[in-house]
C-alpha positions as CSV (number, residue, x, y, z in Angstrom):
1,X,1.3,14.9,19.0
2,X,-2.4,15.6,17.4
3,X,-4.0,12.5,16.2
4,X,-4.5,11.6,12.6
5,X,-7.5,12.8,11.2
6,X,-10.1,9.7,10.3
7,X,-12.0,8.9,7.6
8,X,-16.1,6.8,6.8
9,X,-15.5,4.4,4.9
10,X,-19.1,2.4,4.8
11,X,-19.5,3.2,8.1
12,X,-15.8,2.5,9.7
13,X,-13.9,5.1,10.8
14,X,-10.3,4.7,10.1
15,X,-7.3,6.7,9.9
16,X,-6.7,8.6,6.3
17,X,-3.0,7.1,7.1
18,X,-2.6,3.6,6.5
19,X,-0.2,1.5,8.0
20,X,1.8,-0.5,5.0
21,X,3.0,-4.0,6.8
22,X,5.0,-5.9,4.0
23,X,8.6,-4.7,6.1
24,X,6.9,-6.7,8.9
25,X,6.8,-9.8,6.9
26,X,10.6,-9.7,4.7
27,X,13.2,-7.0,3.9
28,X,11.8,-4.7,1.7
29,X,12.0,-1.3,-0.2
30,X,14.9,0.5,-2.4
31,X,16.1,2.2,0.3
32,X,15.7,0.2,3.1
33,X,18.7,0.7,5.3
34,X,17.1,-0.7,8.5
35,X,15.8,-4.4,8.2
36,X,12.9,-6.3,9.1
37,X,11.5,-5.1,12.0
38,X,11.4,-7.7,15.1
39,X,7.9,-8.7,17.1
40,X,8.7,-6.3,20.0
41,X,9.5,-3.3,17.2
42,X,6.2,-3.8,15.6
43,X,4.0,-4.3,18.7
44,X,5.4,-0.9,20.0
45,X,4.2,0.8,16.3
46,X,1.3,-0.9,16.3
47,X,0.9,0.6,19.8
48,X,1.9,4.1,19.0
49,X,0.0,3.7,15.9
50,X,-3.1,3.5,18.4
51,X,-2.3,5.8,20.7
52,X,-2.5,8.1,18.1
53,X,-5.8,6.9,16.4
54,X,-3.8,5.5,13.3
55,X,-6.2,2.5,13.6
56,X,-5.4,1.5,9.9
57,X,-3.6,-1.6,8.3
58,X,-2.6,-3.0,5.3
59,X,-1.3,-6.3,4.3
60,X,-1.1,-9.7,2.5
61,X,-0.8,-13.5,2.2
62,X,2.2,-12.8,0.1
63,X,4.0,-10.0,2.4
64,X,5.8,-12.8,4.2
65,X,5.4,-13.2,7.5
66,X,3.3,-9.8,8.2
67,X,-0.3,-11.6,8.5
68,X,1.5,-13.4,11.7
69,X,3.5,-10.8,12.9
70,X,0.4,-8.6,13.1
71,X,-1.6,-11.1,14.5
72,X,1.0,-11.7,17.4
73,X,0.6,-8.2,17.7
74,X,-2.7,-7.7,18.3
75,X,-3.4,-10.3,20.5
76,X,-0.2,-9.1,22.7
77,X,-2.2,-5.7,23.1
78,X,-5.8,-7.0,23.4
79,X,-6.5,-4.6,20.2
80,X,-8.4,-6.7,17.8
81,X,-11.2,-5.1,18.1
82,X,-10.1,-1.9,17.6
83,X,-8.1,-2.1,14.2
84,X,-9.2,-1.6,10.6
85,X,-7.2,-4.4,8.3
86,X,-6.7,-4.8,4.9
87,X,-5.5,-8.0,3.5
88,X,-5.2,-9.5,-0.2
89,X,-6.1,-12.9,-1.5
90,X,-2.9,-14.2,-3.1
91,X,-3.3,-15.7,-7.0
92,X,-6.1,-17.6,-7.7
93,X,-5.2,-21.1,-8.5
94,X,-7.0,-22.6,-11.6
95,X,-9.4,-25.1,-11.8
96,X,-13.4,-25.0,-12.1
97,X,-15.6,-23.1,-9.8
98,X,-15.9,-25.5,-6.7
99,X,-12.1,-25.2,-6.9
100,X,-11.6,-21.4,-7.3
101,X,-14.4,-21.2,-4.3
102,X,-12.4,-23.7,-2.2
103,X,-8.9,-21.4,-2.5
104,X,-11.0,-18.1,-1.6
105,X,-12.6,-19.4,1.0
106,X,-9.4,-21.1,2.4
107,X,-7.5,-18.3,1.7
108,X,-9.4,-15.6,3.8
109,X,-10.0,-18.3,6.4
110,X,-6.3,-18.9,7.2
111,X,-5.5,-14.7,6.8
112,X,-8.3,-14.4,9.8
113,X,-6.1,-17.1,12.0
114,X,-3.0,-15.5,11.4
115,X,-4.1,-12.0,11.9
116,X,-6.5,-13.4,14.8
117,X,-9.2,-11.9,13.6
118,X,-13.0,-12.5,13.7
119,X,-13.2,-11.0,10.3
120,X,-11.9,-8.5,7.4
121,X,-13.0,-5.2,7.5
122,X,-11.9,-5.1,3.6
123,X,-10.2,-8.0,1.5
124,X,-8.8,-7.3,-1.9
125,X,-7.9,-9.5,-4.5
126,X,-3.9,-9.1,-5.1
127,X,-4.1,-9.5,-8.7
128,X,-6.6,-8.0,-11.3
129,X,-6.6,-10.7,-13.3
130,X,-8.4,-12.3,-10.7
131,X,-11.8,-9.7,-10.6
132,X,-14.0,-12.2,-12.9
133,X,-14.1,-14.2,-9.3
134,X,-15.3,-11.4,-7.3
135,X,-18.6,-12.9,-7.0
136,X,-16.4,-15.8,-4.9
137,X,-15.3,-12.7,-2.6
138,X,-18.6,-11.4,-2.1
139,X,-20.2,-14.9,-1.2
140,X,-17.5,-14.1,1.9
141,X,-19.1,-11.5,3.0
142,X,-22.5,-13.1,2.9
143,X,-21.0,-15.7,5.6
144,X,-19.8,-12.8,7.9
145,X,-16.0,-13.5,7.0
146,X,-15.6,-9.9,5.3
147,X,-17.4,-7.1,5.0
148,X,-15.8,-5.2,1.7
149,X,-14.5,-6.7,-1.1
150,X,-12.0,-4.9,-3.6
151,X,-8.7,-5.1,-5.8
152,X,-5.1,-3.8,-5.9
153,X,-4.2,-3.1,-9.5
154,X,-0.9,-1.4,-11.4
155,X,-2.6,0.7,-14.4
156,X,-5.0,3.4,-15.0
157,X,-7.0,0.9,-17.4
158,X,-7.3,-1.8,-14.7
159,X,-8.6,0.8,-11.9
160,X,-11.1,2.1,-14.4
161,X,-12.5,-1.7,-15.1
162,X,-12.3,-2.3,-11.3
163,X,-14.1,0.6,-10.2
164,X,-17.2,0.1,-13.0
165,X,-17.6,-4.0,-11.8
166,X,-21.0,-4.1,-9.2
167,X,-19.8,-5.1,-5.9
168,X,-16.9,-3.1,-6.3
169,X,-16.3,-1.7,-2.7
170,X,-12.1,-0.2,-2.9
171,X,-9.7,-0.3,-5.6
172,X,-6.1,-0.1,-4.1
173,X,-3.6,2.0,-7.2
174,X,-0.1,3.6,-6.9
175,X,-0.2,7.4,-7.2
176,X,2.6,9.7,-5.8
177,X,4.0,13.0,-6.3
178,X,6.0,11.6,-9.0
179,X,3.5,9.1,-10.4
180,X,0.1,10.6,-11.5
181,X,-0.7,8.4,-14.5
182,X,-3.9,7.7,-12.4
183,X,-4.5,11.0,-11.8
184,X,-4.5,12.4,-15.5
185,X,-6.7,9.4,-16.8
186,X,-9.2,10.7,-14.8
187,X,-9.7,7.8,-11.9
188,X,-10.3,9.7,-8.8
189,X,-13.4,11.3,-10.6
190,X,-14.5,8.1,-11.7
191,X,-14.2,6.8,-8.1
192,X,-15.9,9.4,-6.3
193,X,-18.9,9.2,-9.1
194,X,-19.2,5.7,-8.4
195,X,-18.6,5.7,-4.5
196,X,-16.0,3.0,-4.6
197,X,-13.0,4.3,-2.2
198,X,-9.2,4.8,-3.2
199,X,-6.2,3.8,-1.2
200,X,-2.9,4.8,-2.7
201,X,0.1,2.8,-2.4
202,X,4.0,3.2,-3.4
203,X,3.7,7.5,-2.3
204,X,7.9,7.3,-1.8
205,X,7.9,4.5,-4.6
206,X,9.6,2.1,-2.1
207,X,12.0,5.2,-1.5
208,X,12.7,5.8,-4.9
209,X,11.4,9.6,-4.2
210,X,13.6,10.3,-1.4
211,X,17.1,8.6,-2.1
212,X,20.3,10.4,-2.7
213,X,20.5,10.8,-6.5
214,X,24.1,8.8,-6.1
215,X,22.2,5.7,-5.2
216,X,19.6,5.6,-7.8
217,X,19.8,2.9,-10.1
218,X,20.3,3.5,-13.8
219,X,17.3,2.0,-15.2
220,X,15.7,4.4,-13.0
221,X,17.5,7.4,-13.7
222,X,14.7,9.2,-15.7
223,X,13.5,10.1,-12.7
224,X,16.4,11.8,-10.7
225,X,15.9,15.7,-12.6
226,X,12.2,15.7,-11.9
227,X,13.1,14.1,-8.3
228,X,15.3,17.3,-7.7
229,X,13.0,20.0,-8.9
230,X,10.7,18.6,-6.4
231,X,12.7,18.9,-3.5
232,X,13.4,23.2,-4.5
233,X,10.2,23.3,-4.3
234,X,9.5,21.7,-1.1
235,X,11.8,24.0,0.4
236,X,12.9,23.2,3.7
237,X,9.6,21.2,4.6
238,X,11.3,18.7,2.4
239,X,10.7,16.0,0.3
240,X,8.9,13.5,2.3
241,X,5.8,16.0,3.9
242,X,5.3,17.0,0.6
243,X,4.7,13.6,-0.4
244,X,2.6,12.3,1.7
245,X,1.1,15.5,1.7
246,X,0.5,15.5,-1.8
247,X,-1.4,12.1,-2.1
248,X,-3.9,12.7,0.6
249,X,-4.7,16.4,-0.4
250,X,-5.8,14.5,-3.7
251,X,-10.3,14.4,-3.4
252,X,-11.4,11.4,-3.3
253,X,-8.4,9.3,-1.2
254,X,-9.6,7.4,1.6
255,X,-5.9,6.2,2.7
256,X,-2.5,7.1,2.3
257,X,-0.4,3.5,2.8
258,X,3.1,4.1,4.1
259,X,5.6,1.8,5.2
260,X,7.3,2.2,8.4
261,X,9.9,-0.1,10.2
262,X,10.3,2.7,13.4
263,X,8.1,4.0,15.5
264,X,10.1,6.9,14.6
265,X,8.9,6.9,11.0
266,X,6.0,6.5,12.3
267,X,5.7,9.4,14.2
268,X,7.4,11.5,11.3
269,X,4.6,10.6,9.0
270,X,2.0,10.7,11.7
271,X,3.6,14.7,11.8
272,X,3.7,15.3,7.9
273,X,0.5,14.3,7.5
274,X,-0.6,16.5,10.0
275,X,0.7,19.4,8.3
276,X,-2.6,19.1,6.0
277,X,-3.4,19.6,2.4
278,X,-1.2,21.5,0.5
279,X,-2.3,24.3,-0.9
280,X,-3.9,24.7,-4.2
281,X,-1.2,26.6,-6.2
282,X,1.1,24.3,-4.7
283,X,-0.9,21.3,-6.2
284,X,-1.1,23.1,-9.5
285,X,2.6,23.7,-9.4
286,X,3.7,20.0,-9.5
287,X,0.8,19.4,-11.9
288,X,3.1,21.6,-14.2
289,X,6.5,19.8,-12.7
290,X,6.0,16.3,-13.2
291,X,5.9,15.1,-16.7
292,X,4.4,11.7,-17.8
293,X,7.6,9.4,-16.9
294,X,7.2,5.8,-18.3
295,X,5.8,3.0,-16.2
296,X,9.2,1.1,-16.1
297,X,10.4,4.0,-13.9
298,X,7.3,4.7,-11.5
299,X,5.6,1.0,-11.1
300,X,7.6,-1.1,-9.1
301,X,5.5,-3.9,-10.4
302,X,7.9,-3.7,-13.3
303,X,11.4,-3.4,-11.5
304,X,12.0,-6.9,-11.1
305,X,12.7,-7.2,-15.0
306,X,15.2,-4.6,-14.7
307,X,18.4,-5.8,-13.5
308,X,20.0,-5.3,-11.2
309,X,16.9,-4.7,-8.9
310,X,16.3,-6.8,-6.2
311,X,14.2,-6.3,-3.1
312,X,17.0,-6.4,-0.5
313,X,19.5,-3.9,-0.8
314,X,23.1,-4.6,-0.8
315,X,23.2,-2.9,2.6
316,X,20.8,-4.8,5.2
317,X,22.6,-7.6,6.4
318,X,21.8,-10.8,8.7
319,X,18.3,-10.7,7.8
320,X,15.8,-12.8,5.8
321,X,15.5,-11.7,2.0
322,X,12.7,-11.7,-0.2
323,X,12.8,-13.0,-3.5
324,X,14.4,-11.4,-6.1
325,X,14.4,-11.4,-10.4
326,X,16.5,-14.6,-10.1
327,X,14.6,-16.2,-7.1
328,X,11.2,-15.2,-8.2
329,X,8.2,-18.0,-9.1
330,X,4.9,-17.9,-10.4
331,X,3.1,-17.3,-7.0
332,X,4.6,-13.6,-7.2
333,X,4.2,-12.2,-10.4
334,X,5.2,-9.1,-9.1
335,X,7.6,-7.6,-6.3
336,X,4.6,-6.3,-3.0
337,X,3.3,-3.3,-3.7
């Protein structure tokens, strides 16, 4: 299998696809039929991952356990030094500066000692609301703890004020085949005018994209007739290389973050991505497809107020599950991205 084509990012060179880590940490994803992966499942994709110079990572203080799991990971393989890791500081308690200070510091501190780490190649804050303390991020960096600093936001309006604040480094944003609200308001121009990189999350929309129209849930039902005149036109290649396909053909992405829970998937998405960009007509021809569908539908951020949702489904058995509408509390304002 032909390795995954890398990427500079300030001088890293990582893999354009990005490991997404929150299965590691909880059950999670619409259509997740298989579990949480154990320690031995992820130390053979982070493995595989490697051998195939996927060298990039993605997680967060508030994907569970993931921080740890990939931590016991990487020390099992000796690989520390050859992984690029993305983590998020979790909400920013209040209080005055010395306070907020104390939280960021402690926060990256204790993500380095679970992911056994000397230091983050990029830390994002997991909540815009959070940017006004960005200054407190990039005092981080100063110390040797980080070396990028960025944000992980939900709307077009938040990536735009994120990628015009100094300092700004990456902006993390959900774009897919089926969402490109980002797209039309004009944010991967912005980014590449300003040099501040893009990673795109939620490109299957936690599996949204590729489910059997049967199992959709109602509230998301808008999306089920442009879902299936996307899959005529991907033809036989099918659904799932077209998307990942799609979202790193766009100019400007620096990563593609995908989920995986097998090294199978892995290897799948390791082989669509390979495929390369789709071609131009092909672009323009889901331009013309997808229509503007409402947030509530593409933004996962705003399942968890439409019942039933819930971030286990009804299927996976045995297996810890993460918080749900009625189990949710203020420290997750919204389900993982």
């Amino acid at each position: 299998m032909v390795a995954v084509h890398k990427v500079d990012f300030h001088g890293y060179s990582l893999s354009r696809l990005v490991i997404g880590t929150v299965q590691f940490g909880m059950v999670y994803g619409l259509a997740n039929q298989t579990g949480q992966p154990t320690d031995r499942d992820v130390a053979a994709i982070v493995a595989r991952a490697l051998e195939l110079e996927v060298n990039a990572f993605d997680t967060a203080v508030m994907y569970g356990t993931s921080e740890e799991v990939l931590g016991r990971a990487f020390k099992s393989l000796g690989v520390a030094a050859d992984v690029f890791v993305v983590s998020k500081v979790g909400k920013i308690e209040e209080g005055d500066v010395a306070k907020r200070t104390a939280f960021v510091e402690n926060n990256v501190a204790n993500s380095l000692e679970r992911l056994r780490l000397p230091k983050l190649p990029l830390c994002l804050f997991h909540r815009f609301a959070d940017l006004p303390d960005l200054d407190l991020l990039l005092r981080l960096r100063e110390r040797g703890m980080i070396d990028h600093a960025g944000v992980s936001v939900y709307t077009p309006e938040d990536a735009r004020t994120a990628i015009e604040t100094d300092g700004m480094s990456a902006v993390q944003i959900q774009t897919s085949v089926l969402d490109q609200r980002f797209i039309r308001a004009g944010i991967f121009d912005l980014a590449r005018q300003r040099g501040v990189a893009l990673f795109c999350r939620s490109i299957f929309i936690q599996g949204l994209l590729t489910m059997d129209e049967e199992r959709v849930p109602e509230h998301l039902h808008e999306s089920v007739p442009v879902t299936r005149e996307l899959r005529r036109l991907a033809g036989e290649e099918g659904i799932v290389s077209y998307a990942l396909r799609y979202v790193s053909s766009l100019p400007g992405v620096t990563g593609a973050v995908v989920g995986v829970e097998t090294v199978a998937q892995l290897e799948s998405n390791i082989a669509n991505i390979n495929r390369g960009p789709l071609p131009a007509e092909t672009m323009m021809a889901i331009d013309h497809l997808v229509p503007n569908l409402p947030s509530h539908v593409v933004n996962p951020g705003e399942w968890r107020w439409n019942e039933p949702y819930e971030f286990k489904p009804a299927a996976v058995s045995g297996t810890p599950v993460a918080a749900g509408p009625a189990a949710a509390t203020e420290a997750v304002p919204s389900p993982p991205d």
